[in-house]
mmCIF file of the N, C-alpha and C atoms, coordinates in Angstrom:
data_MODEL
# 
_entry.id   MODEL 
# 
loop_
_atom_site.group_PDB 
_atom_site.id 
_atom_site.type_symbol 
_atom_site.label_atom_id 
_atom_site.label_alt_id 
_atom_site.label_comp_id 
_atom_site.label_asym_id 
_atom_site.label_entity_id 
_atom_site.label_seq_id 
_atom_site.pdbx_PDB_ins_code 
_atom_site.Cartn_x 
_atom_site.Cartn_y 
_atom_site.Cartn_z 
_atom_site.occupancy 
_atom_site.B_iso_or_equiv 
_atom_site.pdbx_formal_charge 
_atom_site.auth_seq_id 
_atom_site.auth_comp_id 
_atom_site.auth_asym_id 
_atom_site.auth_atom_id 
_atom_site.pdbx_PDB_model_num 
ATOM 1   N N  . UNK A 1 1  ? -28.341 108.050 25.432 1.00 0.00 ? 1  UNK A N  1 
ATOM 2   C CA . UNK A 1 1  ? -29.401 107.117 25.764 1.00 0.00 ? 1  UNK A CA 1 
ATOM 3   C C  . UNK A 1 1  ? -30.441 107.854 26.600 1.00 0.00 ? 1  UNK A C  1 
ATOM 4   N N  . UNK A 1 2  ? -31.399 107.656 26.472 1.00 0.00 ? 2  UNK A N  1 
ATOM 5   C CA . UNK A 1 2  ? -33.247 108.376 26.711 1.00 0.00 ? 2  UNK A CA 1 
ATOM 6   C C  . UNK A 1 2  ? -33.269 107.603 28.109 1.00 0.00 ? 2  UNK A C  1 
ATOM 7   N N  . UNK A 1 3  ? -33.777 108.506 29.026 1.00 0.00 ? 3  UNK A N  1 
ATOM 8   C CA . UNK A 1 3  ? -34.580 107.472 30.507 1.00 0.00 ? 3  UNK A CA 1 
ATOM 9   C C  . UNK A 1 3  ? -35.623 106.086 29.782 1.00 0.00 ? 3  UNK A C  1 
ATOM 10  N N  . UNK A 1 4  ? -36.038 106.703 29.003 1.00 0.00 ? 4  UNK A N  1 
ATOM 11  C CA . UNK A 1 4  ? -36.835 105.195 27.845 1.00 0.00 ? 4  UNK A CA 1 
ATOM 12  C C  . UNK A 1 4  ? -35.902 104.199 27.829 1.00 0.00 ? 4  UNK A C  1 
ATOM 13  N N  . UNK A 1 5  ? -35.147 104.347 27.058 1.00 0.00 ? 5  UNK A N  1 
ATOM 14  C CA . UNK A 1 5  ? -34.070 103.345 26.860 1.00 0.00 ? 5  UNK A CA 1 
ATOM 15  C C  . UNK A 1 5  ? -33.682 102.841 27.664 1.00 0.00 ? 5  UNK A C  1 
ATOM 16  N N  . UNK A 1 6  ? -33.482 103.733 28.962 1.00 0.00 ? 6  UNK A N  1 
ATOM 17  C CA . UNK A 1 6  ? -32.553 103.061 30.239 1.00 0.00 ? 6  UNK A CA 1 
ATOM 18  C C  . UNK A 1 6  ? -33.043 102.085 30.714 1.00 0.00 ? 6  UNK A C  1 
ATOM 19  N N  . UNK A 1 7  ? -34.539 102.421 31.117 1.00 0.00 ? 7  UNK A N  1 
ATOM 20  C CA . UNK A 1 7  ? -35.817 101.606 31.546 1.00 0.00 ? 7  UNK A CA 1 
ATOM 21  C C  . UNK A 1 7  ? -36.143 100.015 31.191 1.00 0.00 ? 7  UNK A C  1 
ATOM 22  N N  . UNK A 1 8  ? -35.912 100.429 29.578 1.00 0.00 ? 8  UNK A N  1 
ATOM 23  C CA . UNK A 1 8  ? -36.238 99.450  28.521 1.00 0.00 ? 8  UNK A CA 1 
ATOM 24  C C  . UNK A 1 8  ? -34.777 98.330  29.047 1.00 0.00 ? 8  UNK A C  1 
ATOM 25  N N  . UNK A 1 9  ? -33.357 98.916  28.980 1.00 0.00 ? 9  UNK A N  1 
ATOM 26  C CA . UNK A 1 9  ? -32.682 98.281  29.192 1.00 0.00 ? 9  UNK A CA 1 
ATOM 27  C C  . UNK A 1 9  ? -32.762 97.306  30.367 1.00 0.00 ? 9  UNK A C  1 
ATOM 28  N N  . UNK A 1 10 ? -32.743 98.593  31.564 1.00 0.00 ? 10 UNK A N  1 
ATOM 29  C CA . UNK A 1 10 ? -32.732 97.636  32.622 1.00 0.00 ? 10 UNK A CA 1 
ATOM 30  C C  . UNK A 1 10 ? -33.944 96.635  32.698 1.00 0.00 ? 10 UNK A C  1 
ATOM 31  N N  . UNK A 1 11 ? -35.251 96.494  32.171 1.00 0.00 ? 11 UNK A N  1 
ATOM 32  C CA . UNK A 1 11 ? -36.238 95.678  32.330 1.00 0.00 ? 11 UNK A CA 1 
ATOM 33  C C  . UNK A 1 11 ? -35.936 94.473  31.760 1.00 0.00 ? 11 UNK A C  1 
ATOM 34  N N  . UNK A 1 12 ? -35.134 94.516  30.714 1.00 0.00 ? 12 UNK A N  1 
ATOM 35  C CA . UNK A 1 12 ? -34.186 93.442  30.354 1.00 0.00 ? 12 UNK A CA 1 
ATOM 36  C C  . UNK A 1 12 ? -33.404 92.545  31.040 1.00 0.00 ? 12 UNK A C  1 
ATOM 37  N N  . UNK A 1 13 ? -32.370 93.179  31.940 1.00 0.00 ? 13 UNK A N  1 
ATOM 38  C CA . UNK A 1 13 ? -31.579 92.629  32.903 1.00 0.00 ? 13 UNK A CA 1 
ATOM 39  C C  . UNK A 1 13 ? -32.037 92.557  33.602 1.00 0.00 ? 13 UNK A C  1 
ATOM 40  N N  . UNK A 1 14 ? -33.468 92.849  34.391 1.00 0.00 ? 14 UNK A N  1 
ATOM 41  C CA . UNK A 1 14 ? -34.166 92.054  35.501 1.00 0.00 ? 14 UNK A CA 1 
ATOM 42  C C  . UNK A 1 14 ? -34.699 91.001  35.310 1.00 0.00 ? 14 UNK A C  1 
ATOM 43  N N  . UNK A 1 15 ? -35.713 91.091  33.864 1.00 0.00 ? 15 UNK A N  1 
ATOM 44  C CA . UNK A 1 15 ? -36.295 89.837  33.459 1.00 0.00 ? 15 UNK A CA 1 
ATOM 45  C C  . UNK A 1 15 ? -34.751 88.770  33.402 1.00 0.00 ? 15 UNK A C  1 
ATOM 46  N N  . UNK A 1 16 ? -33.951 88.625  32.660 1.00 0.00 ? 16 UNK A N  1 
ATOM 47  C CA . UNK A 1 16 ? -33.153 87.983  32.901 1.00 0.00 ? 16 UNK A CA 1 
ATOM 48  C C  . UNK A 1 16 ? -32.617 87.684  33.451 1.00 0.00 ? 16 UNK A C  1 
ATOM 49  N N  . UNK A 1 17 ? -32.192 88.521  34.883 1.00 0.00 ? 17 UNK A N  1 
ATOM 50  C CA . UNK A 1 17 ? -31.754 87.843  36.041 1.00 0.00 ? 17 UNK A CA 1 
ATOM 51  C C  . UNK A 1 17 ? -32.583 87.152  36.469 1.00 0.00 ? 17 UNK A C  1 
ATOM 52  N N  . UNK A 1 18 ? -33.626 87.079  36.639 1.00 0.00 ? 18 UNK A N  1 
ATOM 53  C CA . UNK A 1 18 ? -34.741 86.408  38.089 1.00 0.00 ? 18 UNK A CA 1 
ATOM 54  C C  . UNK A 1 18 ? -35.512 85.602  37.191 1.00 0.00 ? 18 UNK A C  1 
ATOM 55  N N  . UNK A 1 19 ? -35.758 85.743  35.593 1.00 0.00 ? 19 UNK A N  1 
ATOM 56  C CA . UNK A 1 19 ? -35.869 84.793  34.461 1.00 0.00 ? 19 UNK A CA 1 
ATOM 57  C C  . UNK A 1 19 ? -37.322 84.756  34.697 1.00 0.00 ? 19 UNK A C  1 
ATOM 58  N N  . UNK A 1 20 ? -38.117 86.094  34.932 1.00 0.00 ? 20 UNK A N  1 
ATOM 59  C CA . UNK A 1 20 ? -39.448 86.638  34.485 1.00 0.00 ? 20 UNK A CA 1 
ATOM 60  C C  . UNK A 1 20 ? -39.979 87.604  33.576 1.00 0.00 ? 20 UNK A C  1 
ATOM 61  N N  . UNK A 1 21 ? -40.026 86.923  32.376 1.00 0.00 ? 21 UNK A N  1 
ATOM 62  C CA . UNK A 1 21 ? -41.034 88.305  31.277 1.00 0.00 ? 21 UNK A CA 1 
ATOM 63  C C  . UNK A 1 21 ? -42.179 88.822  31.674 1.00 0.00 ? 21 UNK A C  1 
ATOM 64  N N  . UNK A 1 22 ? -42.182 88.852  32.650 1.00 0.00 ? 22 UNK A N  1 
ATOM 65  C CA . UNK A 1 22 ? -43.657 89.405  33.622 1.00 0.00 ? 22 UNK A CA 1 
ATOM 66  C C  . UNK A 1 22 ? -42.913 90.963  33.704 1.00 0.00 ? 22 UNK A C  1 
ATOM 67  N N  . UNK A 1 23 ? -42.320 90.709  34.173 1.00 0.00 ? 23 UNK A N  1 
ATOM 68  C CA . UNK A 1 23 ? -41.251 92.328  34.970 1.00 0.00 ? 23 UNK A CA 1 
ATOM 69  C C  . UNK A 1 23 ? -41.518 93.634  34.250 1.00 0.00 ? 23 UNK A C  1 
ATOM 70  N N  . UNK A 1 24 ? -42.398 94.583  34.540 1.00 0.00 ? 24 UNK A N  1 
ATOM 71  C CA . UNK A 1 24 ? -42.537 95.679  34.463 1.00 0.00 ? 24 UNK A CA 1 
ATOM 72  C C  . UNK A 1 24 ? -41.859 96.782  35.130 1.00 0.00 ? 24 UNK A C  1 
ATOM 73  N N  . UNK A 1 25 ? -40.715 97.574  34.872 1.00 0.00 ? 25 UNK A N  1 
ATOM 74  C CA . UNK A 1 25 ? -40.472 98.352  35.796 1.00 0.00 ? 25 UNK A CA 1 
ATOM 75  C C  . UNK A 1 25 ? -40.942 99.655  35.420 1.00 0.00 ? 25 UNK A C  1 
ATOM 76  N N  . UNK A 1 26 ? -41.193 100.281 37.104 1.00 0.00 ? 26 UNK A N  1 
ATOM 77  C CA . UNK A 1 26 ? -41.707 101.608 37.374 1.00 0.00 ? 26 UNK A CA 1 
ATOM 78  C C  . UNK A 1 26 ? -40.987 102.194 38.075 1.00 0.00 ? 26 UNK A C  1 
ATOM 79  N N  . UNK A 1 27 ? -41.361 103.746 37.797 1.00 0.00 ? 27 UNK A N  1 
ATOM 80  C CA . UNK A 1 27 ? -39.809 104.472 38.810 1.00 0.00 ? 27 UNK A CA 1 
ATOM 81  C C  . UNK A 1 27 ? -40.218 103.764 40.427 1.00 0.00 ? 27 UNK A C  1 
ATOM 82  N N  . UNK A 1 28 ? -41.228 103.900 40.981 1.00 0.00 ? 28 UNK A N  1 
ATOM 83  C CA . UNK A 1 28 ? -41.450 103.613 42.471 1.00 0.00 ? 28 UNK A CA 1 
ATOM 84  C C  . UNK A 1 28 ? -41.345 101.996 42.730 1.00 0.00 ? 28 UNK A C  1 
ATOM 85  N N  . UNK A 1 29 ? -41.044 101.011 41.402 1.00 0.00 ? 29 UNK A N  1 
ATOM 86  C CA . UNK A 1 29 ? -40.428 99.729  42.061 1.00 0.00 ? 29 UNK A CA 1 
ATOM 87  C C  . UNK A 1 29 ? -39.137 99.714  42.897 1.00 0.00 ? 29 UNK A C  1 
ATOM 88  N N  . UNK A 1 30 ? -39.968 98.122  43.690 1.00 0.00 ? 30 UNK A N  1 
ATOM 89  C CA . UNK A 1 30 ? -39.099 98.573  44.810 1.00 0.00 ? 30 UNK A CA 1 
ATOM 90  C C  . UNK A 1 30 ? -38.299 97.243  44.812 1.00 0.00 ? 30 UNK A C  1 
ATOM 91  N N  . UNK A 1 31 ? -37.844 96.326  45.764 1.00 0.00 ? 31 UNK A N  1 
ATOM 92  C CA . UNK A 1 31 ? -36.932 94.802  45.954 1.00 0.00 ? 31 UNK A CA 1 
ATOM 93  C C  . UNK A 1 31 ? -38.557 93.918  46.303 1.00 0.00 ? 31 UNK A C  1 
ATOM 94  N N  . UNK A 1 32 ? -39.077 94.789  46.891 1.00 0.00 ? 32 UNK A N  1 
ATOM 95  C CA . UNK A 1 32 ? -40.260 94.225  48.085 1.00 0.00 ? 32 UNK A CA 1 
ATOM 96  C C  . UNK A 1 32 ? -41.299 94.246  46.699 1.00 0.00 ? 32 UNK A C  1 
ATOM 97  N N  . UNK A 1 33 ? -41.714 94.736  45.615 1.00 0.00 ? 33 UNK A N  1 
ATOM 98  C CA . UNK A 1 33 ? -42.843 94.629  44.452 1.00 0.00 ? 33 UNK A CA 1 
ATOM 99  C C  . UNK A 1 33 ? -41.733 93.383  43.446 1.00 0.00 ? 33 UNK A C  1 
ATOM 100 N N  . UNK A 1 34 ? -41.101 93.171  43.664 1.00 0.00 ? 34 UNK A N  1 
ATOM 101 C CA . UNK A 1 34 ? -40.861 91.976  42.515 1.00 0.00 ? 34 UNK A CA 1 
ATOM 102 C C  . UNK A 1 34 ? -40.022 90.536  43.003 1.00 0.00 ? 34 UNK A C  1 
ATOM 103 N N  . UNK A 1 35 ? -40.925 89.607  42.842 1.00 0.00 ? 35 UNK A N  1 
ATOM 104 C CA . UNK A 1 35 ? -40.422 88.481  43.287 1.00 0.00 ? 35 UNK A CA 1 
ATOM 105 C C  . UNK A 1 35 ? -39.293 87.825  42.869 1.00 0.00 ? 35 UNK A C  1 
ATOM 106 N N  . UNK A 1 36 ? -38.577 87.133  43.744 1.00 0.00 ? 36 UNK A N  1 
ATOM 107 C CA . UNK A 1 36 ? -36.733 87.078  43.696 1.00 0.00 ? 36 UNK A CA 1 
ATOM 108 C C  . UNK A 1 36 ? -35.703 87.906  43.660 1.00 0.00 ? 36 UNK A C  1 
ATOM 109 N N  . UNK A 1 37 ? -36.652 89.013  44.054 1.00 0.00 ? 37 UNK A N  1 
ATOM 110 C CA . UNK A 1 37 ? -35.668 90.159  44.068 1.00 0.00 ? 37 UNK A CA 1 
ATOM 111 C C  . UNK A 1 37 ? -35.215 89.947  45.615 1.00 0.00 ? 37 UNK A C  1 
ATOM 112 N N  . UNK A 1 38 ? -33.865 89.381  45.533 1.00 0.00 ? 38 UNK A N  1 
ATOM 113 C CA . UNK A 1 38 ? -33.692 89.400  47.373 1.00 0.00 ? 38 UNK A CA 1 
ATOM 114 C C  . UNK A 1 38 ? -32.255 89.628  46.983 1.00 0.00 ? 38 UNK A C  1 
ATOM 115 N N  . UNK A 1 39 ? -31.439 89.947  47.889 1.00 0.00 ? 39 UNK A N  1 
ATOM 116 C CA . UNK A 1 39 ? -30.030 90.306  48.379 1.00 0.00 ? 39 UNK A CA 1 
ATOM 117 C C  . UNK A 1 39 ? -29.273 89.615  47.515 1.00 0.00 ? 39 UNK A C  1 
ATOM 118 N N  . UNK A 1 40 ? -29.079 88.241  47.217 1.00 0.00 ? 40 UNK A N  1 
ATOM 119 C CA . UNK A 1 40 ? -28.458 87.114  46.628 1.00 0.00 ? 40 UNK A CA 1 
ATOM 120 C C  . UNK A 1 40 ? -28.229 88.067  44.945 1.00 0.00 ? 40 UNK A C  1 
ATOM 121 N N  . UNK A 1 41 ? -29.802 88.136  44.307 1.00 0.00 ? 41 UNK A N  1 
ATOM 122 C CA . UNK A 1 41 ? -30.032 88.608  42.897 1.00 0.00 ? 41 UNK A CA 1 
ATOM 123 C C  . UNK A 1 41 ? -29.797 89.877  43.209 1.00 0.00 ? 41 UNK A C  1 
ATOM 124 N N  . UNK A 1 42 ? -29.847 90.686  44.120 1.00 0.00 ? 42 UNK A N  1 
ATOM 125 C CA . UNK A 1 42 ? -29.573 91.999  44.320 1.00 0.00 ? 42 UNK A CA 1 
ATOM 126 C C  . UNK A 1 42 ? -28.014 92.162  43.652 1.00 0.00 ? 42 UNK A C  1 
ATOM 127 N N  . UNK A 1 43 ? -27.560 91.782  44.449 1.00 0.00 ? 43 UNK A N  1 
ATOM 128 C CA . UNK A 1 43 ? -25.881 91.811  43.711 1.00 0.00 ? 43 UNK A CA 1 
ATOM 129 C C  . UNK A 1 43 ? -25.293 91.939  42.222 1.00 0.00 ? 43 UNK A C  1 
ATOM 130 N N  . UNK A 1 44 ? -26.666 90.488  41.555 1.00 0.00 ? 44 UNK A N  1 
ATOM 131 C CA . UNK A 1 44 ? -26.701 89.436  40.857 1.00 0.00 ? 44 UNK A CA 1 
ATOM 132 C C  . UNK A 1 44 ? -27.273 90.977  39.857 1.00 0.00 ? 44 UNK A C  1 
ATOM 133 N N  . UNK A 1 45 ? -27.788 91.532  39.766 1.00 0.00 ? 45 UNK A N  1 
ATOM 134 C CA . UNK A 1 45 ? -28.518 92.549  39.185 1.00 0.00 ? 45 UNK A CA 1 
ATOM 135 C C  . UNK A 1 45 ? -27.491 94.119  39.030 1.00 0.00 ? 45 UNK A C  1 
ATOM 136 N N  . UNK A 1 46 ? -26.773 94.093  39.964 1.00 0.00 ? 46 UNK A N  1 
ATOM 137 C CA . UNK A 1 46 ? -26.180 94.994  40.009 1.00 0.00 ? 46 UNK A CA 1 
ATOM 138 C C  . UNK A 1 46 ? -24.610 94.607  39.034 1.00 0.00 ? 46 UNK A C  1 
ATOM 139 N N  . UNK A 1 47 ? -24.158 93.499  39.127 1.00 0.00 ? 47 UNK A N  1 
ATOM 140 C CA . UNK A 1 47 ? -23.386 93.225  38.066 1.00 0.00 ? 47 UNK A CA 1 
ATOM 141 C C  . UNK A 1 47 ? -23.675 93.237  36.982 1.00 0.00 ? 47 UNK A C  1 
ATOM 142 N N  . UNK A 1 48 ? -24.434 92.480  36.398 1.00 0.00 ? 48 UNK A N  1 
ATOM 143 C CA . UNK A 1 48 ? -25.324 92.417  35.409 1.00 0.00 ? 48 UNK A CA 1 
ATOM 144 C C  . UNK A 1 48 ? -25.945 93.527  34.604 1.00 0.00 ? 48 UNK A C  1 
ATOM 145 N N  . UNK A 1 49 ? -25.967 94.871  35.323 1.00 0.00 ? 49 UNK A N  1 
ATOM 146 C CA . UNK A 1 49 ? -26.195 96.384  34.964 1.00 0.00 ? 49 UNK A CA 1 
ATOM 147 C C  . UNK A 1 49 ? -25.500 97.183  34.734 1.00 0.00 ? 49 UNK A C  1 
ATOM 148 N N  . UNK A 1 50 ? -23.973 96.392  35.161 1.00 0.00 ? 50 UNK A N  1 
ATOM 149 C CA . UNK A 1 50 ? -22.363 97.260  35.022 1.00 0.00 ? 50 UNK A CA 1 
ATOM 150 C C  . UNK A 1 50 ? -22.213 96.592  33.461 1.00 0.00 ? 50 UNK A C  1 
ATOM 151 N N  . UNK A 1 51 ? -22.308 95.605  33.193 1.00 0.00 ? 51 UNK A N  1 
ATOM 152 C CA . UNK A 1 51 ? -22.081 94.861  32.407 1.00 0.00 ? 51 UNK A CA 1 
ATOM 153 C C  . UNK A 1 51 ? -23.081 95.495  30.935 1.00 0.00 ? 51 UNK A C  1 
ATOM 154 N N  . UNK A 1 52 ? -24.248 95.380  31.212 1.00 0.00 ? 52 UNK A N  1 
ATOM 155 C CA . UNK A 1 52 ? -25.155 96.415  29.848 1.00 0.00 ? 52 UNK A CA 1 
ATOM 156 C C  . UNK A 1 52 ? -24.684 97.409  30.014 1.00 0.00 ? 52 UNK A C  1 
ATOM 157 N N  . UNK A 1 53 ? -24.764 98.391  30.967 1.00 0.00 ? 53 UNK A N  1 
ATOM 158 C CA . UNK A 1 53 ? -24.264 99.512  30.455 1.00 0.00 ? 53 UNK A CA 1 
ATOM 159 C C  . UNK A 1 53 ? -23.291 100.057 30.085 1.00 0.00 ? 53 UNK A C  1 
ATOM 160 N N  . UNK A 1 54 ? -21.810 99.359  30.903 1.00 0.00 ? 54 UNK A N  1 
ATOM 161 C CA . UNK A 1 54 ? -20.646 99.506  30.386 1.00 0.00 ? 54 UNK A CA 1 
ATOM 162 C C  . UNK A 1 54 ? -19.955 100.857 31.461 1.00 0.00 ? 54 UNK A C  1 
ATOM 163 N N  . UNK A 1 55 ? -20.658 100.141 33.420 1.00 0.00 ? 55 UNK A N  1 
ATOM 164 C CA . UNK A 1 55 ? -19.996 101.287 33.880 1.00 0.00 ? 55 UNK A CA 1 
ATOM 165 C C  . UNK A 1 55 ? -19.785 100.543 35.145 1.00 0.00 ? 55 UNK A C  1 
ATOM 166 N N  . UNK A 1 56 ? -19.193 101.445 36.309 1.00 0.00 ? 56 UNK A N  1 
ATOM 167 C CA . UNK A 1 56 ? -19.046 100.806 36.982 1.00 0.00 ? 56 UNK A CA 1 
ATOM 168 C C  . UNK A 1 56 ? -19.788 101.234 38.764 1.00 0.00 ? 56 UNK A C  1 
ATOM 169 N N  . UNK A 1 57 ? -20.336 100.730 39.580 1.00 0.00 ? 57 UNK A N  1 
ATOM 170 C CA . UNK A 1 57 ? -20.819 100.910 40.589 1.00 0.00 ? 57 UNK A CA 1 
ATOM 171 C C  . UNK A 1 57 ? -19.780 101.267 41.945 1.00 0.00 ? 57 UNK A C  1 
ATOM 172 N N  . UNK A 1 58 ? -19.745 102.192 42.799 1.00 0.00 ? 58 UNK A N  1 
ATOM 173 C CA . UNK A 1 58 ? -19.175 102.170 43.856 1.00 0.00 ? 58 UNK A CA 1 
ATOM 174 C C  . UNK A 1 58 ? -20.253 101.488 45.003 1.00 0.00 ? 58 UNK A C  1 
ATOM 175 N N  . UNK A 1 59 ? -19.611 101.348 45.774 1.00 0.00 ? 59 UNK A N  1 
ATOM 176 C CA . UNK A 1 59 ? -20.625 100.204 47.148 1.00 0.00 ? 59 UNK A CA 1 
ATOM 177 C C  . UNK A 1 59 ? -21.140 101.491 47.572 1.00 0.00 ? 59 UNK A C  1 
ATOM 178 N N  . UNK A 1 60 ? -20.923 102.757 48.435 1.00 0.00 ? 60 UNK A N  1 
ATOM 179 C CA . UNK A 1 60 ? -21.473 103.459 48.392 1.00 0.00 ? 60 UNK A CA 1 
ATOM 180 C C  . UNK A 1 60 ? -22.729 104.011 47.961 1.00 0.00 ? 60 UNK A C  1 
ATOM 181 N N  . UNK A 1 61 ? -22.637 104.084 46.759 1.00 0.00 ? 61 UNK A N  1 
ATOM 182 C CA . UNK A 1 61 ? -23.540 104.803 45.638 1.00 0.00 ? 61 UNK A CA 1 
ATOM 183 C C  . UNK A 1 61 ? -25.015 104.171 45.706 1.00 0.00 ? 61 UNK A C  1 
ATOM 184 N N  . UNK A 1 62 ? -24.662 102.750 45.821 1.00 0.00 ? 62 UNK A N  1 
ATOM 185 C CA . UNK A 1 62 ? -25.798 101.560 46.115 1.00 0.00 ? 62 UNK A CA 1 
ATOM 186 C C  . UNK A 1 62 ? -26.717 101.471 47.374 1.00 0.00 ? 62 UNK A C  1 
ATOM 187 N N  . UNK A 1 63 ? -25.642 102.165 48.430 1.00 0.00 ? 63 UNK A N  1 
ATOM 188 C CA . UNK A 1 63 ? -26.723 102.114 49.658 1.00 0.00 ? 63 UNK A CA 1 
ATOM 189 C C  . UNK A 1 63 ? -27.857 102.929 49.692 1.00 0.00 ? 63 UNK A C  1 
ATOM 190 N N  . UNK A 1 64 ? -27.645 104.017 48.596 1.00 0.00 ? 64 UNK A N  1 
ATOM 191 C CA . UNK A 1 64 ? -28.612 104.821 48.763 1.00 0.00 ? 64 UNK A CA 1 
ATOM 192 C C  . UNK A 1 64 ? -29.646 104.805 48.125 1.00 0.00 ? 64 UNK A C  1 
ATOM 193 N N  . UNK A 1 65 ? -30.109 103.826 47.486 1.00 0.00 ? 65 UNK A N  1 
ATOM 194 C CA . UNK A 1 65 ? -31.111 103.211 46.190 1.00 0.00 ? 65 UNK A CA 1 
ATOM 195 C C  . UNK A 1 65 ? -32.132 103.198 47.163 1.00 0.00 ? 65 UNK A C  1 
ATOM 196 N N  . UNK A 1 66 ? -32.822 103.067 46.843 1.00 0.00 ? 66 UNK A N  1 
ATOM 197 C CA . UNK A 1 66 ? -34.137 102.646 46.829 1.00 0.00 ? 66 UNK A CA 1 
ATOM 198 C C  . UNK A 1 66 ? -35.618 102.553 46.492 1.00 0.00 ? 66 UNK A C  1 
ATOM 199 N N  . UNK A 1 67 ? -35.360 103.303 45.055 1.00 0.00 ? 67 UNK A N  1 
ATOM 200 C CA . UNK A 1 67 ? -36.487 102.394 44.207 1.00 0.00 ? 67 UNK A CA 1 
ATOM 201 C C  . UNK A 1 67 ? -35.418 102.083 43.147 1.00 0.00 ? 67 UNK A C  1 
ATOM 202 N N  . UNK A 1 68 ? -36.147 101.628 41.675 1.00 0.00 ? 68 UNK A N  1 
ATOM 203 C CA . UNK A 1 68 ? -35.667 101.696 40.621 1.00 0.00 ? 68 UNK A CA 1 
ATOM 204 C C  . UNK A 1 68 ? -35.678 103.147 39.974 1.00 0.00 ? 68 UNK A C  1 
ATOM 205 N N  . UNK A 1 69 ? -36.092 104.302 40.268 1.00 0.00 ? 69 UNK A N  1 
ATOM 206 C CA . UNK A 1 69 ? -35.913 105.570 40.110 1.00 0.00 ? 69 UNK A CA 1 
ATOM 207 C C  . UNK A 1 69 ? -34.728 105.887 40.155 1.00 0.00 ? 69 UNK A C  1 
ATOM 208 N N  . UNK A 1 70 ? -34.188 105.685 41.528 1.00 0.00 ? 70 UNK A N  1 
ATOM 209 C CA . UNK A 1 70 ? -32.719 106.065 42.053 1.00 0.00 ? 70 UNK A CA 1 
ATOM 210 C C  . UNK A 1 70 ? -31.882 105.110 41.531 1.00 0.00 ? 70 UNK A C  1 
ATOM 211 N N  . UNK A 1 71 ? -32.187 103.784 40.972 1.00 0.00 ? 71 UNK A N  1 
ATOM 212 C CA . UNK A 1 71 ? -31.437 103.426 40.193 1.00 0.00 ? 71 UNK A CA 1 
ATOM 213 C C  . UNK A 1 71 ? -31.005 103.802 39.082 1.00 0.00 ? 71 UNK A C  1 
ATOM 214 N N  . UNK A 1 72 ? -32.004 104.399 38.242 1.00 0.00 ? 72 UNK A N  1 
ATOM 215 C CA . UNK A 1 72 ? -31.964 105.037 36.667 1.00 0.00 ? 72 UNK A CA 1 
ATOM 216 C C  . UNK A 1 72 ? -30.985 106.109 36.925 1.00 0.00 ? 72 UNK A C  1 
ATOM 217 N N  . UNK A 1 73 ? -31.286 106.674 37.798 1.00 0.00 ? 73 UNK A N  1 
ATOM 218 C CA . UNK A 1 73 ? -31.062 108.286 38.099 1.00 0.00 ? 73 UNK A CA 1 
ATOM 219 C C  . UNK A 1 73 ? -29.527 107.941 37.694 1.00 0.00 ? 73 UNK A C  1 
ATOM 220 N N  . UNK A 1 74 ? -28.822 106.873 38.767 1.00 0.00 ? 74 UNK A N  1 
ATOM 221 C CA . UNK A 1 74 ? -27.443 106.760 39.059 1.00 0.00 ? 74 UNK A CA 1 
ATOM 222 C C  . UNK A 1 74 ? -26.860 106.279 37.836 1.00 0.00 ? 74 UNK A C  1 
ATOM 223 N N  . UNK A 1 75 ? -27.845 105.382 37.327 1.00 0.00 ? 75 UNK A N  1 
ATOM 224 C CA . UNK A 1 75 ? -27.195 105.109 35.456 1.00 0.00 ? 75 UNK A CA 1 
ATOM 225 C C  . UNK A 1 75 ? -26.938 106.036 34.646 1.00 0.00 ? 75 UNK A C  1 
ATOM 226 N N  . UNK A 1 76 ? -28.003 107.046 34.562 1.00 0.00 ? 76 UNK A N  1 
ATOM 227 C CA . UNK A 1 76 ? -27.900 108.263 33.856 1.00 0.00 ? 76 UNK A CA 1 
ATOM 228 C C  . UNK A 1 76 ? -26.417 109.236 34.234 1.00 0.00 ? 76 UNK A C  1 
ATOM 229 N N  . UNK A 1 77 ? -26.192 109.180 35.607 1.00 0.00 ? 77 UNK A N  1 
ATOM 230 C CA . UNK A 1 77 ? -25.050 109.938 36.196 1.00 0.00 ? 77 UNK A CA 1 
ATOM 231 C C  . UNK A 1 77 ? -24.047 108.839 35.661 1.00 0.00 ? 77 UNK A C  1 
ATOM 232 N N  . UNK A 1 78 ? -23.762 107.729 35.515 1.00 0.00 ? 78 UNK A N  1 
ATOM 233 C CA . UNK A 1 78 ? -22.562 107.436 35.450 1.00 0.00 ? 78 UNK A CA 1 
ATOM 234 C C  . UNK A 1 78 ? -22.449 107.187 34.010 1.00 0.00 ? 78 UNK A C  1 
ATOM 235 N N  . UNK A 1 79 ? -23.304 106.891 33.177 1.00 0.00 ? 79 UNK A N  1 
ATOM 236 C CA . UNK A 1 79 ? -23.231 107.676 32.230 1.00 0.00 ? 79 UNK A CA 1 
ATOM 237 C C  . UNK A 1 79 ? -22.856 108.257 31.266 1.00 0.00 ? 79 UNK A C  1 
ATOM 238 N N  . UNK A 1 80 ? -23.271 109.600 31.995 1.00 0.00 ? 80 UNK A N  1 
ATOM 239 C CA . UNK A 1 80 ? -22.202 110.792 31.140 1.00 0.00 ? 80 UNK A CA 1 
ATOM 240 C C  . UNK A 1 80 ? -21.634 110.983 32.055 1.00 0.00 ? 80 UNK A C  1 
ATOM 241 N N  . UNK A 1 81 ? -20.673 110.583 32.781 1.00 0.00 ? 81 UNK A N  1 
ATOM 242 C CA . UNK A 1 81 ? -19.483 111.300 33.742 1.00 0.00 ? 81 UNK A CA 1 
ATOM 243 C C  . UNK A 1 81 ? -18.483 110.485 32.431 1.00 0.00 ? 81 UNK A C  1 
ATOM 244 N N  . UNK A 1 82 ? -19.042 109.060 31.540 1.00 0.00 ? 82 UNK A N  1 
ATOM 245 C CA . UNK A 1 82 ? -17.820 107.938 31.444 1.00 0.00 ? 82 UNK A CA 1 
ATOM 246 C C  . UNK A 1 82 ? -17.583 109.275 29.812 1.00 0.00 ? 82 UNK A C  1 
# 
């Protein structure tokens, strides 16, 4: 799977979590550029991303996010580790 694809994917599971076809993601999006993105859907998003992709998140791994860049990044790593 292409960083395209990943992108494409996850823009999917955001629009659908927070239930906006508005949702554009960019590597430098952040919680604070998209509305309902708060702690609650944070979670809510992060399941929901184990679930498309077919991997699994450590709590760890998560603290260190912070855009959707470092999100891709960590999809891409887990990945191909599976």
């Amino acid at each position: 799977m292409t960083e395209t694809q990943i992108y494409a994917e996850l823009t999917d599971v955001f629009r659908d979590v927070l239930g906006n076809d508005a949702i554009v993601l960019r590597p430098d999006t952040t919680a604070a550029d998209v509305d309902g993105w708060d702690s609650h859907a944070h979670v809510t998003l992060v399941v929901a991303t184990e679930m498309r992709f077919g991997i699994r998140f450590r709590t760890g791994e998560l603290e260190g996010l912070h855009n959707v860049c470092d999100f891709v990044r960590l999809i891409e790593q887990k990945r191909s580790a599976a």
